[in-house]
N, C-alpha and C positions, 0 to 999 in steps of 0.2 A: 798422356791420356789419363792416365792412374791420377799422376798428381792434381788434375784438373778437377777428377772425379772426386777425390779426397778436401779438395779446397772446396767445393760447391757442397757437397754433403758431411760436413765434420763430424755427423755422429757416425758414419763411417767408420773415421780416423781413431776412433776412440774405443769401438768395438774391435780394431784390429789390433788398437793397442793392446785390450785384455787377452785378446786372444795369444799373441805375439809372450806377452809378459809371463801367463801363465805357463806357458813351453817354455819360455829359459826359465821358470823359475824353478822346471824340473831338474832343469842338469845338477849335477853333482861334481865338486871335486874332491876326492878323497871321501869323505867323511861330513864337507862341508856343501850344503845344499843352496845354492842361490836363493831359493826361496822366490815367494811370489811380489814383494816388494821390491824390491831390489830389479826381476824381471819386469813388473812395468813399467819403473823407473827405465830402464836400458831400453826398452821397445817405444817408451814415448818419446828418449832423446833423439832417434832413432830417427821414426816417424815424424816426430818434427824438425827433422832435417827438410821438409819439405815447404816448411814455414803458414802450418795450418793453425788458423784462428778459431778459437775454442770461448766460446763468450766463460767469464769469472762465476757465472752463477750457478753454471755447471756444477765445478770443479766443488762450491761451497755447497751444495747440494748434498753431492757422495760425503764429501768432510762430517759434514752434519749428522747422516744416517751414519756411520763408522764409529765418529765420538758417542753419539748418544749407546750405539749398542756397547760398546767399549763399557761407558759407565755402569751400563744394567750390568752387565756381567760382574764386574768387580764390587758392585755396589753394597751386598750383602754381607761380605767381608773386608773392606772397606769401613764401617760402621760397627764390624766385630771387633775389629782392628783397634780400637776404641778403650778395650774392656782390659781392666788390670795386667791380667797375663799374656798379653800380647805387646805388652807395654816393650820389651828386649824391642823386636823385631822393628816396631815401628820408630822405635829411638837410630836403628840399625839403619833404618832404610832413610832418614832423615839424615844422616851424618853424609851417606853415602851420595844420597843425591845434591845435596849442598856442597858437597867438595867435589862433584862432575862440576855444578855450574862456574865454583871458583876456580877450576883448573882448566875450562875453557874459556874463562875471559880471562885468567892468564897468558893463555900460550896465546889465544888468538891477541892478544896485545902486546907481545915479545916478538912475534913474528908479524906484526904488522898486518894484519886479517881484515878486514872488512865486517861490517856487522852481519852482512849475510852469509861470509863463508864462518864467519864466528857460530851462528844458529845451524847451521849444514853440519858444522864442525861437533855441535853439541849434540843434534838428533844423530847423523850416523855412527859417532864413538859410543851412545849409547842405545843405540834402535832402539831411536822413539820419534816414527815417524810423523809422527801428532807436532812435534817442535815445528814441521815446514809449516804446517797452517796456521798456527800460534804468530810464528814469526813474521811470517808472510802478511798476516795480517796488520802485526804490529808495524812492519815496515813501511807499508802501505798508509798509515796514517802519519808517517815522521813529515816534516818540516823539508820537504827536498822536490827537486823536480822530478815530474813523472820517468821521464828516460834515466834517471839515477835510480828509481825506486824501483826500477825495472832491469833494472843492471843487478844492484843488491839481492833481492829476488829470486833473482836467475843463478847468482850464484851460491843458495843453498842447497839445492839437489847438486851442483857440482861438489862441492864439500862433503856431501851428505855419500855419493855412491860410492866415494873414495872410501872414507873413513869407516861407513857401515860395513865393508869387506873387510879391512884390517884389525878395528875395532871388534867383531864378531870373531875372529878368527883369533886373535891374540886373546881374548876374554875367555873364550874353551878352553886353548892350553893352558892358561894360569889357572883355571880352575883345577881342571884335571890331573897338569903335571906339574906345576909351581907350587900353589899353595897348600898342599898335603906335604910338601918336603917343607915349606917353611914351618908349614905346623907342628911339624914332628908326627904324624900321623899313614896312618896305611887305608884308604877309603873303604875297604872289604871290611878289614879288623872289626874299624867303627859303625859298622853296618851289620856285620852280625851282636857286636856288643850292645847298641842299639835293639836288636832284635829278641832281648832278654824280656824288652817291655812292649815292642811292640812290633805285628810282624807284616809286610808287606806280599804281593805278591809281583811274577813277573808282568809286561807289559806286550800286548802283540798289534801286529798295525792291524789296520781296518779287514774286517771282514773274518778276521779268525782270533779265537780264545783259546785255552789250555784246555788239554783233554780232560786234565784232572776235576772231577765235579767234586765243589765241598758236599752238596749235599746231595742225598741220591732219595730213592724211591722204590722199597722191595716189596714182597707178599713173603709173609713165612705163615708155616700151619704149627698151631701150638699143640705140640706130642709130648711137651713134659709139662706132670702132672704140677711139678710146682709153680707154674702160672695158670694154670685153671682153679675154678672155682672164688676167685678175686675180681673184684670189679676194674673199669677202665682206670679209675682215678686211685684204684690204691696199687695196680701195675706201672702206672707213670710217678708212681710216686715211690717205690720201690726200686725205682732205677731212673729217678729224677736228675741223678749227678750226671749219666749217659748223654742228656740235650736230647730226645726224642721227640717226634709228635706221633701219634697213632690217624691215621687221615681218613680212613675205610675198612668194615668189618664185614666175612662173611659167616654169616650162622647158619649152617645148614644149606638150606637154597632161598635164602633171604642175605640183601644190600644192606648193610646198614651203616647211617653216620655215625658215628662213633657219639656217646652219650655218656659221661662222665660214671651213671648206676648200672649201667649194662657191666653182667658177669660174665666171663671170659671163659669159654667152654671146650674140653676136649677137641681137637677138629676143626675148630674156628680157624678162620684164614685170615689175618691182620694186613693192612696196608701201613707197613713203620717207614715214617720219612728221617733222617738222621747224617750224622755226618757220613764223611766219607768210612774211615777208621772206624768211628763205635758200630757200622754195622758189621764192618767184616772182623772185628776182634770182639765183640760183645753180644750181638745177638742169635747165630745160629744155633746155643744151648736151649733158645726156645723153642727151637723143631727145625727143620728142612726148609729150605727157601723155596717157592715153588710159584710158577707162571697159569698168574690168572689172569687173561687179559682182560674180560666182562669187569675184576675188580677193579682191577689197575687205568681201568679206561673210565677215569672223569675230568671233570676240568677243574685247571688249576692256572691260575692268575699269575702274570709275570707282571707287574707295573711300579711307577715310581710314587716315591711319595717324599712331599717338598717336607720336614719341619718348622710347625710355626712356633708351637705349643710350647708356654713359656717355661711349662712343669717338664719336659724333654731337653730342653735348651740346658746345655751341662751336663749332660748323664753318660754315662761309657756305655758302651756295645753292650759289656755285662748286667750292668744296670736293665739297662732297654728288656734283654733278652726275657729278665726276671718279673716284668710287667703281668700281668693278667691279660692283659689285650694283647700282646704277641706270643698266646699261648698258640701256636699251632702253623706258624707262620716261619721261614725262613731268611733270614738276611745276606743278600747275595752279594753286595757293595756298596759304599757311599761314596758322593758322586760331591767333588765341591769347588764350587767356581771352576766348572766345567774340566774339574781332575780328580780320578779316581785316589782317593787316601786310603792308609792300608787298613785292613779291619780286623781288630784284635779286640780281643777284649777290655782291654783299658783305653781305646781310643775315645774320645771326648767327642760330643756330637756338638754341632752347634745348630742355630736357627738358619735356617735358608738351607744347610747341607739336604742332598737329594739321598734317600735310602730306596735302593732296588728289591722290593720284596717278591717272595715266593706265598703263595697258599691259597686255600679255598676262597674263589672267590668272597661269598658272606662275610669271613671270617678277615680276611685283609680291606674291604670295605670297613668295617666294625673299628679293627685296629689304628685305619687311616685318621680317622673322629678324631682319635685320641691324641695322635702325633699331629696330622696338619692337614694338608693337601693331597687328596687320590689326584693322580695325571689321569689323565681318561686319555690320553694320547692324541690331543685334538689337532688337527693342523695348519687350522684355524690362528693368525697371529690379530691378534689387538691395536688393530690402526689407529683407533680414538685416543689408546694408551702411548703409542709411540707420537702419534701429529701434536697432539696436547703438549707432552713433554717437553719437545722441540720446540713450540712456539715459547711454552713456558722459559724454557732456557734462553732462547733466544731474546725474550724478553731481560731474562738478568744480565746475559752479558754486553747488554748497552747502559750498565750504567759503570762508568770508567774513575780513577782514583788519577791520582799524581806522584808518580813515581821519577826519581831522577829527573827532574823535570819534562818528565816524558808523561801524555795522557795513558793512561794502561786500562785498557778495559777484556773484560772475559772472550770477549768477543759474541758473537751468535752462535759462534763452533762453541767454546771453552760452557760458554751456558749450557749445552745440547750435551755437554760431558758432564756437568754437574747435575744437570737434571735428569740424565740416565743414572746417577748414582744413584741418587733418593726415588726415583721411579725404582729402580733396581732393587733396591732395599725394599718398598714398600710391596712390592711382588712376592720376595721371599715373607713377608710378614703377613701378606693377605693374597693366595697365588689364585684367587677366584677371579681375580683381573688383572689386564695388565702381563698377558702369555707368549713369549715370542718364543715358538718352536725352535731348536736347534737350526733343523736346516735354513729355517729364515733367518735366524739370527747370524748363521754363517754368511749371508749373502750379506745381510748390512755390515758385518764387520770383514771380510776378505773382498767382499768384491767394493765398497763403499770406498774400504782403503788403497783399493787396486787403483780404481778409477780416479782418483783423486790422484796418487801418482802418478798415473799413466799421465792425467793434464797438465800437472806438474813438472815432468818430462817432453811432453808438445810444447809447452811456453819458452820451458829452456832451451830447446833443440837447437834453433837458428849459434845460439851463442856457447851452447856448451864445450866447446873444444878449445875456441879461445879462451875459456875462463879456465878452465882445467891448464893450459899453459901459463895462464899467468895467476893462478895458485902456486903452481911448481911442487913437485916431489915433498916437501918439507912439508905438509898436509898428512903422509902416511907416518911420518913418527909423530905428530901432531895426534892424528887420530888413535894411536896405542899409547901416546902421557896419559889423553882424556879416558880411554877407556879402561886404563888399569890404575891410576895412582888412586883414584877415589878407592876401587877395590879394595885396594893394598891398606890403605887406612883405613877402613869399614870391616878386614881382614881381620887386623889385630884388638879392633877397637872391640868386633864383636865377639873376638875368643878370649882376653884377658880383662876388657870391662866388665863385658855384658855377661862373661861365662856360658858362652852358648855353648852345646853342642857344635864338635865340628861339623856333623854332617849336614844338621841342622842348619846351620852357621850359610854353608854354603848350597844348601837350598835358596837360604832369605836372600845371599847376593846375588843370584839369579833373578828373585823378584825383583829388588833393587834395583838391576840392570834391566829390569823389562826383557829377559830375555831366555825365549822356550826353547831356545838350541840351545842356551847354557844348561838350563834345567836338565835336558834329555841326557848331556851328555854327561852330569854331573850322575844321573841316575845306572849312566851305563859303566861306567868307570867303578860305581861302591856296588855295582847288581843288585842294587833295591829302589824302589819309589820312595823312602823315607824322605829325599830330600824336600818333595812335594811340601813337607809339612810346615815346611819354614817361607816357603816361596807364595802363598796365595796371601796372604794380608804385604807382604813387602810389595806386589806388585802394584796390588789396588792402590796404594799407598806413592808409589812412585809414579804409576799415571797421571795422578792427579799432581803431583808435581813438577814433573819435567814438562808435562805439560804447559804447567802454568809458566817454567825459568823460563822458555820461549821470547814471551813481550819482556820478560824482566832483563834479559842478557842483552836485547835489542836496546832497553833504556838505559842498563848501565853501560855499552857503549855509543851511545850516540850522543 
């Protein structure tokens, strides 16, 4: 009866897929999480044990919303990526992903592979799920009968679940426990000696932060004489090296905003906003702290703001701070390509980066001007921006070249991925349009890519156990050549050519590798975020191309 109901109503089958996918993608081994890919891929093999038909326009549907959010996201640093000094990383991340593609049409030509477990072979040694649709499509246009193109097909998610486990799981240890012994290095060492210029903070899951606040919010009453009788602007300027802002004044039994000429009087009750440290080591010599809540109670702005402003584009923390428009205002974080970097004073800002401000509302509107984009926090996303895009893309990737004597075109997906780049970029450039709120954007990209797998998984179900037998075992050392030898060469290439930072180093192969369990683990192994700094242009940089090796692995084998 199930199966009846499942075969007559498919979008059934495919809701139970996500739902199914998303529970195994919580288990855990060890340390190593299934993840949510890999679960709908297993609930739609699963599931389509039942041999449920899913029409293709589905599946190109979810691909489509996925790529395109994909490109927005990366799109701004992608195009940063670009600029002189980023030059190491994306040389980095070019070697790396060029010696994936030649190391799996190697081995898959030594062990006699198939073109489709060859592409399976490629996206799970390297999770990058984007290869099944690339490929899938490519295969789908070859010179072959439909039941062969359908067999080939089918056998990239079998190649693909194998190797993404193996591949993923041998890529963490060599990060974490190989390649510091190759390098001659200790990840901690390099992480505080790093932290000489720049300093990170810890990372906590969702819903909870560090007790520790950088910046706080007191009332002191000024009892010594030698801050009386001086105005506001020659007391902040007297202890200007401090970082203070003064946010609220009590004279007497009058409010006041603090006014650069106002004189600073016996008995006045100051509202000092200030780091954590300079209040409790530096300010109680100007009197006793003391709880006013009538002063202490106004409102105060927490909101983001994108940069566009080309005069900001380059400047450190330091810089910024020393503005005249961020007089008064607090910097709580930067936020870039959807990752917290650390914030020090020498950190380099770029365009598109998100900075999280604190302060008087007026006064962080005013500073917004200057910098880029106020969020107003809308939740509101931009349909015109996203359908446009898609058609747009869709549009480019029907026009196809001649590769290997194979027709090679972007496809309608691979379009839908370049046109979220440049949509992406043109957002961080102009974020007045063109807004896809986080949680929206989460749904086109984890649930877009879920679904897509999950169909992926229905298509291959009927066949997956026989392909998997006659892969044979030799797929899982297959799936750890492809995902560590590029490494290993992008390894040495980027600490004795490139002279990168180790820890650096092994951020970028992270992005390289498209992969945020390497990241996490790279960050939990040194105890800092620093690696972040190396990993958001190598990734941008790598989606767009393993993406694209997909048709091209497909042509140089067929």
């Amino acid at each position: 009866m199930v199966t009846a109901i499942l075969r007559a109503h498919p979008e059934l089958a495919l809701f139970l897929c996500l739902a199914l996918g998303f529970l195994i993608g919580r288990i855990k081994i060890g340390t190593f999480k299934i993840g949510v890919v890999l679960g709908t891929l297993f609930a739609g093999v699963l599931i389509g044990q039942l041999d449920i038909e899913i029409p293709d326009i589905v599946k190109t549907i979810f691909f489509d919303f996925f790529l395109f959010s994909t490109g927005y996201k990366v799109g701004p640093q992608f195009f940063q990526g670009f600029k002189k000094n980023a030059f190491p990383q994306l040389l980095l991340t070019l070697v790396i992903c060029l010696s994936c593609l030649l190391v799996a049409y190697s081995v898959s030509t030594f062990l006699g592979y198939d073109v489709g477990t060859a592409a399976g072979l490629l996206a799970g040694a390297f999770s990058e799920s984007t290869v099944i649709g690339t490929a899938s499509d490519a295969i789908s246009h070859l010179n072959l009968a439909d039941a062969e193109k359908s067999r080939l097909i089918n056998n990239i998610p079998v190649a693909y679940s194998v190797t993404y486990l193996v591949g993923a799981a041998s890529f963490v240890f060599f990060l974490t426990g190989i390649a510091p012994k190759l390098l001659g290095i200790d990840l901690v060492k390099e992480s505080d000696k790093l932290a000489e210029t720049i300093s990170g903070e810890t990372e906590y899951g969702p819903g909870m932060k560090s007790a520790y606040q950088r910046w706080i919010i007191r009332a002191f009453k000024i009892t010594n004489e030698k801050w009386t009788g001086i105005s506001i602007s020659e007391f902040e300027r007297l202890i200007s090296n401090k970082n203070i802002v003064i946010q609220r004044i009590r004279h007497k039994d009058q409010l006041l905003d603090p006014n650069p000429d106002i004189i600073i009087q016996k008995d006045d009750v100051m509202v000092i906003m200030g780091q954590h440290g300079i209040i409790l080591d530096s300010l109680f010599s100007i009197g006793p702290e003391v709880l006013d809540e009538e002063l202490l109670n106004f409102p105060l702005a927490h909101l983001d703001v994108t940069i566009t402003n080309k005069a900001i584009e380059g400047m450190t923390v330091k810089s910024l701070r020393k503005s005249s428009f961020y007089h008064g205002l607090m910097l709580n974080k930067i936020t870039r390509e959807n990752h917290e970097i650390p914030l020090e004073s020498k950190t380099v800002l770029n365009r598109g980066d998100i900075l999280n401000l604190s302060g008087r509302p007026a006064k962080l509107e005013k500073a917004a001007k200057e910098i880029g984009y106020l969020d107003r926090l809308s939740p509101e996303t931009d349909i015109i921006f996203v359908g446009l895009g898609i058609v747009l893309g869709g549009l480019l990737g029907l026009l196809s070249v001649t590769l290997f004597g194979v027709s090679v075109t972007l496809t309608t997906s691979g379009g839908a991925l370049v046109m979220g780049l440049i949509f992406g970029w043109l957002h961080s450039r102009t974020p007045v349009f063109g807004r896809i709120p986080e949680p929206a954007l989460w749904i086109f990209d984890n649930v877009g890519l879920a679904a897509f797998i999950g169909l992926v998984g229905l298509a291959a179900g009927p066949s997956f156990i026989s392909g998997l037998k006659e892969t044979g075992f030799g797929i899982l050392l297959a799936g750890v050549a492809v995902a560590l030898i590029p490494h290993i060469i992008g390894m040495y290439f980027g600490r004795y050519v490139l002279k990168m930072n180790p820890l650096i180093l092994l951020g970028a192969q992270t992005g390289a590798g498209t992969s945020t369990i390497g990241l996490k683990a790279v960050q939990d192994a040194s105890g800092s975020k620093f690696p972040v700094l190396g990993y958001t242009i190598p990734y941008a940089l790598a989606n767009i191309l393993l993406t694209a090796f997909g048709p091209i692995l497909v042509g140089m084998m067929s």
